[in-house]
C-alpha positions as CSV (number, residue, x, y, z in Angstrom):
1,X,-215.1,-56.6,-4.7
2,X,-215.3,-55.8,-1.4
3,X,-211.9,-56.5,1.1
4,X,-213.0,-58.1,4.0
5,X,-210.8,-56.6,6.1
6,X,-213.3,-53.1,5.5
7,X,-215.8,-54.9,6.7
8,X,-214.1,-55.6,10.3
9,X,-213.0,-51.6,10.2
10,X,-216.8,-50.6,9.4
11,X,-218.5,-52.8,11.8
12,X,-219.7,-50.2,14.7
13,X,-218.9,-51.0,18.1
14,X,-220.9,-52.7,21.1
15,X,-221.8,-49.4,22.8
16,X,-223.2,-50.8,25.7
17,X,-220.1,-53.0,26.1
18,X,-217.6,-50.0,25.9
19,X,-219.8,-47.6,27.8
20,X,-220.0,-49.7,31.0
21,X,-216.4,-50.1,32.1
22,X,-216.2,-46.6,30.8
23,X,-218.7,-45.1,33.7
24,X,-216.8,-47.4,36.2
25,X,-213.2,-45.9,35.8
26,X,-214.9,-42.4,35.3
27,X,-213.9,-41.7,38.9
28,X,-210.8,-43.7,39.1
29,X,-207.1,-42.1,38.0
30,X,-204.2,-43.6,36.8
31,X,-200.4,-43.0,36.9
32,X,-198.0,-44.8,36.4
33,X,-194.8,-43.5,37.8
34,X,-190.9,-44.7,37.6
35,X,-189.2,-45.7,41.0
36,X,-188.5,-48.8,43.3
37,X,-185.1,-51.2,43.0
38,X,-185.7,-51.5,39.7
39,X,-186.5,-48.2,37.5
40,X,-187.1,-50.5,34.2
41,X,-190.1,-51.8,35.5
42,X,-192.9,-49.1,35.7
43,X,-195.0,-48.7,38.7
44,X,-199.0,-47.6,38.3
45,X,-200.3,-46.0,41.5
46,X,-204.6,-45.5,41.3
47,X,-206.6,-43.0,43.3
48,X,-210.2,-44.6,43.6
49,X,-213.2,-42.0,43.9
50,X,-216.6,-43.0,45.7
51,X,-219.4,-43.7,43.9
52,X,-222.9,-41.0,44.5
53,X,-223.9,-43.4,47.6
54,X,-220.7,-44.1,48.7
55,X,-219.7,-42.9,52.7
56,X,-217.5,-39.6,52.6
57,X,-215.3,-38.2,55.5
58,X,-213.9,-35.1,55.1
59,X,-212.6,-34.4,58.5
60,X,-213.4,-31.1,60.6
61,X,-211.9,-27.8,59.5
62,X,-209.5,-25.8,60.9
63,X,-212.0,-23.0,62.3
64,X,-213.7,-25.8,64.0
65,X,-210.9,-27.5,65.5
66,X,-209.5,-24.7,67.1
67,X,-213.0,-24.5,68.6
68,X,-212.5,-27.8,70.5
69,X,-208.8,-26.6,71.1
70,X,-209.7,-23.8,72.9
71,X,-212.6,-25.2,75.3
72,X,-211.4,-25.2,78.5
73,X,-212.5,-28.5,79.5
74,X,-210.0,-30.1,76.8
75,X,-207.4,-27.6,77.8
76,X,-207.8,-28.9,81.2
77,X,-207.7,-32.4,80.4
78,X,-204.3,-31.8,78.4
79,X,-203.1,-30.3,81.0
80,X,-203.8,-33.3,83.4
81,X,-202.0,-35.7,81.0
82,X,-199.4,-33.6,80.7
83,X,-198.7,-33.6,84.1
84,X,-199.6,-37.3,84.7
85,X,-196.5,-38.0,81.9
86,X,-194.0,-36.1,83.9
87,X,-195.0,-37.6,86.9
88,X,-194.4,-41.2,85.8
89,X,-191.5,-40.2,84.3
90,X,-189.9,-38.7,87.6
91,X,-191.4,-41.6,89.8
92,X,-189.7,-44.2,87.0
93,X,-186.4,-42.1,87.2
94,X,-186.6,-42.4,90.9
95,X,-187.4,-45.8,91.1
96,X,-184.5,-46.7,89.1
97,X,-182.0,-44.5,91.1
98,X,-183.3,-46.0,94.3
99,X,-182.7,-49.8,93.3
100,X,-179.8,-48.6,91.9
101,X,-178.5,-46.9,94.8
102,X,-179.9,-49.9,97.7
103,X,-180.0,-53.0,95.7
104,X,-177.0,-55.0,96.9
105,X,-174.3,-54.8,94.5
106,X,-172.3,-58.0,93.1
107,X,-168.9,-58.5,95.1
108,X,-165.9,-58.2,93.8
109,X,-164.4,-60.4,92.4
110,X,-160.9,-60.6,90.9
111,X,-159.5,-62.2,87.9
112,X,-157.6,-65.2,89.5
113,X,-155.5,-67.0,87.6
114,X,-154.8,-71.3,88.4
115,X,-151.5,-70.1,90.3
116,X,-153.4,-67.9,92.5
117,X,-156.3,-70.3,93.5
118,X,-155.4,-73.7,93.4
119,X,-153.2,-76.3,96.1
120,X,-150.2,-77.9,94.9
121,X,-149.3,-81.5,95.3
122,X,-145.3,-82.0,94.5
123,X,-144.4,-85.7,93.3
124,X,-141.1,-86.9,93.7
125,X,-141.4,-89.7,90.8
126,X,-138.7,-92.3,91.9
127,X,-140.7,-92.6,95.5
128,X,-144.1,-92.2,94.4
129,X,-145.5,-95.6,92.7
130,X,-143.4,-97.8,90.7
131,X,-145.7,-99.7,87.8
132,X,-142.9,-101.9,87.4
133,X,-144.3,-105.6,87.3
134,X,-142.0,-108.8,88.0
135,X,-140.9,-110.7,85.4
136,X,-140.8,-114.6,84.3
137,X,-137.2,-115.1,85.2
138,X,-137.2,-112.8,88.4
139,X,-134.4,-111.4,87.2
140,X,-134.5,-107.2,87.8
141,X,-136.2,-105.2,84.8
142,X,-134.9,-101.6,84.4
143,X,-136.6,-99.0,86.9
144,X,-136.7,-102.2,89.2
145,X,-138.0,-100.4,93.0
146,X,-138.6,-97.1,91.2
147,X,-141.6,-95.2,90.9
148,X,-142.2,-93.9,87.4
149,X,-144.4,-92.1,85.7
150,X,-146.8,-94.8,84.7
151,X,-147.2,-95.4,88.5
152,X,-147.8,-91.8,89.2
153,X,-150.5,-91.9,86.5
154,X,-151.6,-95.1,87.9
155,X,-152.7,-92.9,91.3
156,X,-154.3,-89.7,89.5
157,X,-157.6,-90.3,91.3
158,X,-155.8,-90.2,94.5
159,X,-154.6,-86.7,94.0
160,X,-158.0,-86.1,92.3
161,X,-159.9,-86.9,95.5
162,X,-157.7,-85.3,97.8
163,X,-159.3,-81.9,95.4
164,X,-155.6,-80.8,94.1
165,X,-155.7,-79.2,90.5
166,X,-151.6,-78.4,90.5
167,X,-149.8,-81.5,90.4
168,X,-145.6,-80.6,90.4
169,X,-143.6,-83.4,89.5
170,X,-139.7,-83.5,90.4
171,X,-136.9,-84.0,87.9
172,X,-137.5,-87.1,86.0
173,X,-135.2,-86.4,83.1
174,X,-132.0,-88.6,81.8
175,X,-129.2,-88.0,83.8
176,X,-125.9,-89.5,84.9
177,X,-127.3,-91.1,88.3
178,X,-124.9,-88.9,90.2
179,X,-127.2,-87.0,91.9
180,X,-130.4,-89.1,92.2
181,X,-131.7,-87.0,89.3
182,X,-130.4,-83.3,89.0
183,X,-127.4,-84.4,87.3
184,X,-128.8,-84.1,83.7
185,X,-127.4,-85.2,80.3
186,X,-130.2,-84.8,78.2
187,X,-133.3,-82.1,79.5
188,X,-135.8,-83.1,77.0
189,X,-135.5,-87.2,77.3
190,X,-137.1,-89.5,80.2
191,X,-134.9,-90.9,82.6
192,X,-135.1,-94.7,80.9
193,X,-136.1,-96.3,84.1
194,X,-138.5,-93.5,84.8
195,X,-140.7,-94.1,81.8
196,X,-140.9,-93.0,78.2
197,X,-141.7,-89.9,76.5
198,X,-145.1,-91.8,75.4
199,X,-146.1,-91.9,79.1
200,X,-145.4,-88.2,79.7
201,X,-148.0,-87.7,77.0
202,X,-150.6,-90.2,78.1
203,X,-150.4,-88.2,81.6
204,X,-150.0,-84.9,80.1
205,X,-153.0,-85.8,77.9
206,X,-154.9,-87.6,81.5
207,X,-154.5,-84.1,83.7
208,X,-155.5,-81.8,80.4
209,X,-159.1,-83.7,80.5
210,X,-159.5,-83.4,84.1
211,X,-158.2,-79.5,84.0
212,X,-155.1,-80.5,86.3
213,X,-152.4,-78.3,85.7
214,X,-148.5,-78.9,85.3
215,X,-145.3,-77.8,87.1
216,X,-141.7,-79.5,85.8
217,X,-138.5,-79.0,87.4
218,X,-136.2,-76.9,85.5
219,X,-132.7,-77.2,86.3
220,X,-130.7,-74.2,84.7
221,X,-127.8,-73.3,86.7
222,X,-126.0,-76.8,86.3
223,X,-125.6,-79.7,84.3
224,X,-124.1,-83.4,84.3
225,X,-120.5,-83.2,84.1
226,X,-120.8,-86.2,81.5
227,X,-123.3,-83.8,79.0
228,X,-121.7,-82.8,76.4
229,X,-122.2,-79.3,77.2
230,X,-119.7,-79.7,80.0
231,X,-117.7,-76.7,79.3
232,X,-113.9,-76.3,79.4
233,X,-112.4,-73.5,82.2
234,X,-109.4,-72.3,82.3
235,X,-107.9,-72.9,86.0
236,X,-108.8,-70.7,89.0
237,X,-107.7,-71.0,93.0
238,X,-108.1,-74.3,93.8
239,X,-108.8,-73.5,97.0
240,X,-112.5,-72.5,96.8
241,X,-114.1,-75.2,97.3
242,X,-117.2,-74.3,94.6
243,X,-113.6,-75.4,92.1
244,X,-113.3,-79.0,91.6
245,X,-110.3,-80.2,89.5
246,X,-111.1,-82.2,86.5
247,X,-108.1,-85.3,86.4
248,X,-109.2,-85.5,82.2
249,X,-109.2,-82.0,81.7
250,X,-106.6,-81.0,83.8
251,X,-108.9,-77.5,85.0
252,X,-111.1,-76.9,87.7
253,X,-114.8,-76.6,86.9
254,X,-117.0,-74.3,88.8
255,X,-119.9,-76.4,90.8
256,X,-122.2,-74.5,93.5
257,X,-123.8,-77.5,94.6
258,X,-122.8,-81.4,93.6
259,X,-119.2,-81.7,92.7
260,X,-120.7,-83.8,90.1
261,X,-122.8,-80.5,88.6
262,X,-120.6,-78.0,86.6
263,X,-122.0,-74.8,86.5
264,X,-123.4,-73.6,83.6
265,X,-122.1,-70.6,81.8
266,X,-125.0,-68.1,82.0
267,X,-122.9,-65.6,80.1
268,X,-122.4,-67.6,76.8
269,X,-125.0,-67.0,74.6
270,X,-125.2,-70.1,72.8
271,X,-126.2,-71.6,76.9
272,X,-128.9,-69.3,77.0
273,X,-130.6,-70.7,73.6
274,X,-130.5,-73.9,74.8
275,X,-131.5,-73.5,77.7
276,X,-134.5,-71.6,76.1
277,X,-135.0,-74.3,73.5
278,X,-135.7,-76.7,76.8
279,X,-138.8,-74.2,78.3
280,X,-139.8,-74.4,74.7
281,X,-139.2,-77.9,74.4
282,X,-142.2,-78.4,77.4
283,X,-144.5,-75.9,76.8
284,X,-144.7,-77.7,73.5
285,X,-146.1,-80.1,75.4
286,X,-148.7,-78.0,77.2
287,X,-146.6,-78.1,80.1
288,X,-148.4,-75.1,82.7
289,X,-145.3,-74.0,84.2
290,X,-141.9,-74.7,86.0
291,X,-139.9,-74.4,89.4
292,X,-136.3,-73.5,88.9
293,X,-133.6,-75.5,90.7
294,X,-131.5,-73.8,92.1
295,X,-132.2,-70.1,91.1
296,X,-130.4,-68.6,93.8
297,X,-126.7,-69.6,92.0
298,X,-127.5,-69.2,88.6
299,X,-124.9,-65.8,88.3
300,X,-121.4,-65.4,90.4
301,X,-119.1,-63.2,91.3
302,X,-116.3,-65.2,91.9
303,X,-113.7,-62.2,92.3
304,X,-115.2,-60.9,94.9
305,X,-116.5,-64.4,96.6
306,X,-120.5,-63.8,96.1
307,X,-122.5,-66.8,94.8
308,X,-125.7,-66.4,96.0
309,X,-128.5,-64.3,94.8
310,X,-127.0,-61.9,92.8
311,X,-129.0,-59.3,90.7
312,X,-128.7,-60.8,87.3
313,X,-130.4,-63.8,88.7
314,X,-133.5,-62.0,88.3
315,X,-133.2,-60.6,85.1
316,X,-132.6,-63.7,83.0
317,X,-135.9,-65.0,85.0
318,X,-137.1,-61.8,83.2
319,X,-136.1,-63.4,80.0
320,X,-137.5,-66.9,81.2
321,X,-140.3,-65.5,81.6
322,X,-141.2,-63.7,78.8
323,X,-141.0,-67.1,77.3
324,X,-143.4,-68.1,78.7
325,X,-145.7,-65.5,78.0
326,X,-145.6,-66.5,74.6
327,X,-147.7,-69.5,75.4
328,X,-150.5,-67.3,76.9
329,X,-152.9,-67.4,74.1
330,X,-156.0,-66.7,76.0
331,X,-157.6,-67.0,79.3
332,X,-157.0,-70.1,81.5
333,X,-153.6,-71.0,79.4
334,X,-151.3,-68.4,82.0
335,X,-147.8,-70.5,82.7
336,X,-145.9,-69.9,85.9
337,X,-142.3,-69.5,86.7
338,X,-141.5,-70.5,90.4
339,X,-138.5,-69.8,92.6
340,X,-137.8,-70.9,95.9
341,X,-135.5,-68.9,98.6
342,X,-134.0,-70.0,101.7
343,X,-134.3,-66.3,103.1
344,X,-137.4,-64.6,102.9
345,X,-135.9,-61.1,102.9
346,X,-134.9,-62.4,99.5
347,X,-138.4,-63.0,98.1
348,X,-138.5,-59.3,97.2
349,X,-135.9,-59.4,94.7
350,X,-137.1,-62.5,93.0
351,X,-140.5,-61.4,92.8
352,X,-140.1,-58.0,91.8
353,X,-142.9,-56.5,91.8
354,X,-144.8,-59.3,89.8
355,X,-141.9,-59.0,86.9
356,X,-139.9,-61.7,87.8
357,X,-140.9,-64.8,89.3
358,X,-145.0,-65.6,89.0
359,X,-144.3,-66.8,93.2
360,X,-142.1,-67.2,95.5
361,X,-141.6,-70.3,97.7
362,X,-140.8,-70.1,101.4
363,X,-140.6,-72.7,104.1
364,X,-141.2,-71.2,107.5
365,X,-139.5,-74.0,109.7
366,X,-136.3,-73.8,108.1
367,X,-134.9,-70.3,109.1
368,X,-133.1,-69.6,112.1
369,X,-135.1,-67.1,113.5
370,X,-135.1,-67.0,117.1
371,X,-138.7,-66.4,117.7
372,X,-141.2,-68.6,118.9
373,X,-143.2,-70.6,115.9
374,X,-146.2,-68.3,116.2
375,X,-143.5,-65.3,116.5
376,X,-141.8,-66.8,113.2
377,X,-144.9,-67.3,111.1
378,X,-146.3,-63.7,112.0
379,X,-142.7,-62.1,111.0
380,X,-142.2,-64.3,107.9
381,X,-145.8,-63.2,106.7
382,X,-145.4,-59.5,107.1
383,X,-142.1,-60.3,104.9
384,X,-144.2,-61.6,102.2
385,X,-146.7,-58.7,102.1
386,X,-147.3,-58.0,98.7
387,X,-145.4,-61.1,97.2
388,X,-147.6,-64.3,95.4
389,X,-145.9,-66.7,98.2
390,X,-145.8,-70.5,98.1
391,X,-145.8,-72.4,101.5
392,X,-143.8,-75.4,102.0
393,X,-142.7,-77.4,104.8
394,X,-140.4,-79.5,103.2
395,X,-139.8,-81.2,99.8
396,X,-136.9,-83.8,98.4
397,X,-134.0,-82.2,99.5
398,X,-135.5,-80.8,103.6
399,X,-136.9,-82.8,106.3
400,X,-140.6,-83.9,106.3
401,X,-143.2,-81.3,108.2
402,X,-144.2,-84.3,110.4
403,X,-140.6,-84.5,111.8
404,X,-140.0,-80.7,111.7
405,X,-142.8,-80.6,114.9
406,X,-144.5,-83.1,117.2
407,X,-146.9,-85.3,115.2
408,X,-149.6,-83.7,117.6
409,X,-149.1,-80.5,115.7
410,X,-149.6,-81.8,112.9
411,X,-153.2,-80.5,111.5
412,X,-152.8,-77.1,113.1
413,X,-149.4,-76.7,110.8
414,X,-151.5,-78.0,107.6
415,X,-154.5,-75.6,108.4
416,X,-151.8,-72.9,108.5
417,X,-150.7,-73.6,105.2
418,X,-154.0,-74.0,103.6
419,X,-155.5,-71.2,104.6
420,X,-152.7,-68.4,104.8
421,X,-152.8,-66.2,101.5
422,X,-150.9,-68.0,98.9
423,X,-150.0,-71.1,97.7
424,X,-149.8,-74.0,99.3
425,X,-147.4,-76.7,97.7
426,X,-147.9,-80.4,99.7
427,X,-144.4,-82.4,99.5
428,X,-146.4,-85.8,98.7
429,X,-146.8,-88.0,102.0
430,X,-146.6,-84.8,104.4
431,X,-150.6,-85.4,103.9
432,X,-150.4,-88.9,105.7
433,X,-147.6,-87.2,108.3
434,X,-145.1,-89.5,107.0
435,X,-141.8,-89.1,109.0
436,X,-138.2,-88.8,107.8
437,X,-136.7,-92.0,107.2
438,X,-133.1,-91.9,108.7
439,X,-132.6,-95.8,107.7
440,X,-132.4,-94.7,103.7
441,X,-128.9,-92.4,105.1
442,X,-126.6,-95.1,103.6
443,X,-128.1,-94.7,100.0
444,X,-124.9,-95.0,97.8
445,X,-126.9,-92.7,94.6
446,X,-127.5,-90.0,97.5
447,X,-123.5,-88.5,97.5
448,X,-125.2,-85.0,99.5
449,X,-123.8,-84.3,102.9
450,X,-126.0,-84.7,105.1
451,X,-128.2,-87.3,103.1
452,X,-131.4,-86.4,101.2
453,X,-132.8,-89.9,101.4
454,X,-134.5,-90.3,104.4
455,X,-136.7,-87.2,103.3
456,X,-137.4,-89.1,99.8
457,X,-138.5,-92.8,100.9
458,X,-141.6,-94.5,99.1
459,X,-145.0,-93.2,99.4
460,X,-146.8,-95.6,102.4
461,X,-150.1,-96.9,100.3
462,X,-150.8,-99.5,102.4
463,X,-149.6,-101.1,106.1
464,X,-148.4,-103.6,104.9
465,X,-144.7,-103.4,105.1
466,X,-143.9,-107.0,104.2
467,X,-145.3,-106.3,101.0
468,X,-143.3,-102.9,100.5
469,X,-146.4,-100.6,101.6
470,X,-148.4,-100.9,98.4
471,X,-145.4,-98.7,96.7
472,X,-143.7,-101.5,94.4
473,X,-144.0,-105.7,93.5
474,X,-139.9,-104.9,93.8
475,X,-137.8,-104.6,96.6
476,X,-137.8,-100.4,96.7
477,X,-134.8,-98.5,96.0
478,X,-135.0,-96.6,99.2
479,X,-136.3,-98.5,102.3
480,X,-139.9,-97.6,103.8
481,X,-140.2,-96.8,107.4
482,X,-141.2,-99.8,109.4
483,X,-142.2,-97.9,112.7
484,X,-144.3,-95.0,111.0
485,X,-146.0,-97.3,108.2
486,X,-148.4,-99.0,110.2
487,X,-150.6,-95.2,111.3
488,X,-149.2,-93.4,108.8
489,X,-150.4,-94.9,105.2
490,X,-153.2,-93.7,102.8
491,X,-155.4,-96.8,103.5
492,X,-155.2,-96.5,107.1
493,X,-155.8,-92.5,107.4
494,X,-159.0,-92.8,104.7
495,X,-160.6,-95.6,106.6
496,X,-164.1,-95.2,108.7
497,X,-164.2,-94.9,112.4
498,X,-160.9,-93.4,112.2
499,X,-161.5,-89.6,112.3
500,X,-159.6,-86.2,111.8
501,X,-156.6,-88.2,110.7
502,X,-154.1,-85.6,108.9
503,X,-155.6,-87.2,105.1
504,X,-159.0,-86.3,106.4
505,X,-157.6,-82.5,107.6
506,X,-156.5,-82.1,104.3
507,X,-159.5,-82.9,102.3
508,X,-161.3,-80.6,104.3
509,X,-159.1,-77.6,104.3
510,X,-158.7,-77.9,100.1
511,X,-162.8,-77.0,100.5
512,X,-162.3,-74.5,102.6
513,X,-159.9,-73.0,101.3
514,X,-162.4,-72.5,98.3
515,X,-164.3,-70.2,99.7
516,X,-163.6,-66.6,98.6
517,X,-162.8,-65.2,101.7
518,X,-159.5,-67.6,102.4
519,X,-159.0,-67.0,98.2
520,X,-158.3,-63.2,97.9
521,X,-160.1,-61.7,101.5
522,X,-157.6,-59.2,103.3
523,X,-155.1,-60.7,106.2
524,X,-155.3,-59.4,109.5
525,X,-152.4,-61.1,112.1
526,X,-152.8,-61.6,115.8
527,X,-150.6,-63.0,118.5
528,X,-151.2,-63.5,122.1
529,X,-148.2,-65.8,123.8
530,X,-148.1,-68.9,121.5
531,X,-151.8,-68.1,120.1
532,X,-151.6,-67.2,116.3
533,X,-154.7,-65.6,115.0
534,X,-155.9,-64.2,111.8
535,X,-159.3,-63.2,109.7
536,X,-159.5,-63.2,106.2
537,X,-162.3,-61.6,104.9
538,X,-163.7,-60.6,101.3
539,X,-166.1,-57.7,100.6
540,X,-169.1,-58.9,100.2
541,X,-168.7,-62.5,102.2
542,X,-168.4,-64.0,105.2
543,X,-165.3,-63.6,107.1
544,X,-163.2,-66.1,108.7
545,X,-161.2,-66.1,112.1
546,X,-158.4,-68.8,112.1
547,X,-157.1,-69.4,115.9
548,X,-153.8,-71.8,116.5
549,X,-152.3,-73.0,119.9
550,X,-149.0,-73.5,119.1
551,X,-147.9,-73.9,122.8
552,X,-148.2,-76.9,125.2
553,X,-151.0,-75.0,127.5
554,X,-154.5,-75.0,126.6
555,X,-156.1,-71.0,126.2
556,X,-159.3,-69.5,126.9
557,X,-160.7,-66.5,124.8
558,X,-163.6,-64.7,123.9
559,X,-161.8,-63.5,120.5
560,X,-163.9,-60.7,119.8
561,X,-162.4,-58.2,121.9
562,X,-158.7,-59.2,120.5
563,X,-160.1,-59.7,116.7
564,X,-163.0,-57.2,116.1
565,X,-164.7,-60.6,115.0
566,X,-168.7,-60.3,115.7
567,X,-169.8,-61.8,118.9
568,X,-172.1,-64.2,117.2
569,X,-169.8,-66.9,115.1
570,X,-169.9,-70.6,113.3
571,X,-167.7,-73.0,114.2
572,X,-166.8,-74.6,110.4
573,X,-163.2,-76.8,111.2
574,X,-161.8,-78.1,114.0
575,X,-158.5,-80.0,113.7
576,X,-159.3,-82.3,116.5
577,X,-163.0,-83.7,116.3
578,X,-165.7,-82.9,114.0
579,X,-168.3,-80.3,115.0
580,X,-170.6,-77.2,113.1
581,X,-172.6,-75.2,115.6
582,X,-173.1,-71.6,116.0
583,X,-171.0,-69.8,119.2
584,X,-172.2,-67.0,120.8
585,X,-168.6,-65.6,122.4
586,X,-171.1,-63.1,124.8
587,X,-171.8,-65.7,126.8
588,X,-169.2,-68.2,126.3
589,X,-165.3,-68.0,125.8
590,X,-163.8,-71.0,123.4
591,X,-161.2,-73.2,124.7
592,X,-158.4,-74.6,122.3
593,X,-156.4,-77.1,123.8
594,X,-152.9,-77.6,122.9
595,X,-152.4,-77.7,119.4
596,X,-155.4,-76.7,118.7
597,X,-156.8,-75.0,115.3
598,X,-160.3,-73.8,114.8
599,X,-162.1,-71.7,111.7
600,X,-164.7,-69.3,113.3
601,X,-167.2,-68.2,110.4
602,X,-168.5,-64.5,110.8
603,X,-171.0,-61.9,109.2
């Protein structure tokens, strides 16, 4: 019997079926080769032949190429597009060096930091605004009269609109009332009637969102002699009179300033980390930077009688500073370390070449120079050559600008502070030209000789002195100046129809002062008799001419021939009325009456 399975092998094949696909692939190849990512997997590459009618090209041969290569007319044209390629080539590389060379380049522009740039407004906080409300029984809550820190939170937009970034706010820590607030016990706690710590936050946390820096007092030469930190001295000639002898202690105690202030011991290590532990302590806080009370007595040398300004001052600013410098973890978060000098021929020293203090404060009015005030400031500014400088005219413990000069010098005094290179740092009120009060003398908190008071008296809101100028619902703890109140108030300097008020100067010179010229432009001095002139001018921008009459005559210049100023100018600010128009000094000279100060714009 037959197996099937013979039958299946025996069968023939489909010839026509196998010979078909057969004649297809008889042109085609095959191969499979090994390769790619992944060499377990084969892969088959196929060369396909054309069919009988199928288009061929072959390409020309070499013979007949170099036929064609060596017929003049393509030699010619390959010469011609060489040439055309090197031509565009040089003409692009020319092009480029041309614009390079005249295109007008981008001005320079340094890296400022907030302390270089930016207008300080300094806040005494007991005099400022006091939030304090009245209460059911009448009777006197604490802070009662005293502006606090809510108040001065309460006015933010005030310093806001004024266009103020740097807001510098006096001691406001807990201290023995001795002093009217530089006595302190405790340098990280809120003067109770001053506020709590949760109100330093909620402003803290008000000026971060509105990118308004910082400044704090920092008081380390001296404490409270009630802190515990008072420390025990053995007994020295009681005839100095920095010695004050202690009835408890039976020593004397070493005070530079209030008899009421020991002197801290600079030299004792232990001192020194506290005293670090308070910068600390701030910064924490995001605190942007301090002003150091009385940094001129932080060392002595008592043996041979010198307390002032003595070398190691400036070297444990060094270390203060450094501090600091801890905190600057990237761009915009730079903290500054202040110092201000009586003298300044002693700016150097404190600034020290940018190593010690970030600036140096100066008030111009104060010294005893025998020069005339145009004579003074051109001195004083050569002084400061070289040195970040901070202009003030006075603060809590010197008399108010607007009662260091006539009130009709006023503006030109505030234009010379705004515009100046450096800093300017507005005691709060010289903005209104509020006036020294000499009614607050017989304050019994203020134990200075002569009284501080009447330069500290409440900030004049409104002229409404009945109802204590806007300042407090309380009877104030200093008394506001009944004669100056009624001119000399914010409401009354902001209002319409009354123009070029000192408020209004202000606002205008904070703008200009933002231009780059008057930001980091070179300073050129000028004086003719009680004329005071100066350019400031940045490469690349326009420059500015600043002309004050600081006499009692009026003056008539051209200005171009004593400046080098172009002929043709812009009046931009006039302290006196409000005008913009273009001068041209060929044909006409510009008059400045007395007390006078103009901004001339120039190419």
């Amino acid at each position: 019997m037959s197996d099937p399975m013979d039958k299946e092998e025996k069968t023939p094949l489909n010839e026509s079926a196998t010979n078909e696909p057969e004649d297809e692939m008889i042109d085609s190849k095959a191969k499979f080769l090994n390769g790619g990512k992944n060499l377990d997997e084969p892969q088959v590459a196929i060369e396909v032949g054309s069919n009988d009618d199928a288009v061929s090209f072959t390409g020309l041969g070499k013979e007949e190429l170099m036929k064609y290569a060596d017929d003049p007319f393509w030699k010619k044209v390959r010469i011609i597009l060489l040439v055309l390629f090197w031509v565009g080539w040089v003409a692009m590389l020319v092009a480029a060096i041309v614009i390079i060379v005249l295109a007008p380049r981008c001005p320079y522009r340094p890296d400022q930091k907030w302390y270089d740039k930016e207008t300080v407004y300094q806040v005494y906080p007991r005099s400022f605004k006091d939030s304090t409300k009245k209460s059911a029984n009448n009777a006197n809550p604490v802070g009662a009269g005293l502006g606090d820190l809510a108040g001065l939170q309460s006015k933010m937009e005030y310093i806001k609109d004024l266009g103020m970034k740097v807001i510098y706010i006096n001691s406001f820590y807990e201290t023995a009332d001795a002093d009217v607030g530089l006595d302190w016990t405790d340098h990280k706690k809120v003067h109770p009637a001053l506020g709590t710590m949760e109100e330093f936050d909620k402003l803290r946390k008000d000026t971060k969102k509105t990118e308004v820096r910082l400044i704090l007092d920092y008081i380390p030469n001296h404490t409270s002699k009630n802190h515990t930190w008072f420390q025990r001295k053995s007994a020295y000639d009681n005839t100095k009179s920095a010695w004050t002898y202690d009835t408890t202690r039976k020593q004397c105690y070493l005070h530079q300033l209030h008899d009421s202030e020991p002197d801290l011991n600079l030299e004792n290590t232990k001192v020194k980390q506290e005293l670090e532990g308070i910068l600390r302590f701030w910064l924490d806080k995001g605190v942007d930077g301090f002003h150091i009370i009385g940094a001129e007595y932080l060392y002595e040398n008592v043996s041979a009688g010198e307390q002032k300004n003595q070398k190691r001052n400036v070297e444990i600013i060094k270390e203060w500073k450094k501090v600091l410098e801890t905190y600057n973890t990237k761009p915009g978060k730079e903290k500054a370390l202040i110092v201000t000098v009586k003298n300044p021929s002693d700016a150097k020293m404190y600034y020290s070449g940018g190593n010690g203090a970030t600036l140096v404060r100066i008030q111009p009015l104060s010294n005893n120079m025998t020069n005339s005030l145009a004579g003074k400031i051109l001195e004083q500014s050569a002084m400061m050559t070289g040195i970040k400088t901070g202009w003030m005219y006075g603060d809590q413990d010197m008399s108010r600008l607007a009662s260091s000069v006539p009130a009709e010098n006023v503006n030109a005094m505030l234009t010379l502070q705004m515009l100046l290179p450096g800093v300017p740092f507005n005691y709060y009120g010289d903005e209104i030209s509020m006036t020294n009060n000499d009614a607050a003398e017989t304050n019994p908190a203020d134990q200075a000789k002569p009284s501080r008071s009447p330069f500290r008296t409440p900030m004049q809101w409104t002229d409404d002195f009945n109802n204590n100028g806007g300042f407090s619902m309380l009877k104030p703890w200093l008394p506001l100046n009944q004669t100056d109140i009624k001119e000399h108030n914010v409401e009354t300097q902001n209002a319409y129809l009354n123009d070029y008020t000192s408020l209004k100067v202000v606002k205008k010179l904070v703008k200009l002062r933002a231009k780059e010229s008057f930001q980091w432009g070179d300073l050129k001095m000028y004086m003719e008799d009680d004329l005071l002139m100066f350019t400031r001018k940045a490469e690349g921008f326009s420059g500015y001419l600043v002309v004050l009459n600081l006499g009692n005559t009026g003056k008539t210049e051209k200005f171009y021939d004593t400046t080098g100023v172009s002929k043709s100018v812009k009046l931009v600010f006039h302290s006196m009325e409000d005008s913009e128009k273009e001068i041209d000094l060929s044909k006409n000279s510009l008059y400045l009456k007395p007390n006078d100060a103009v901004v001339l714009q120039y190419e």
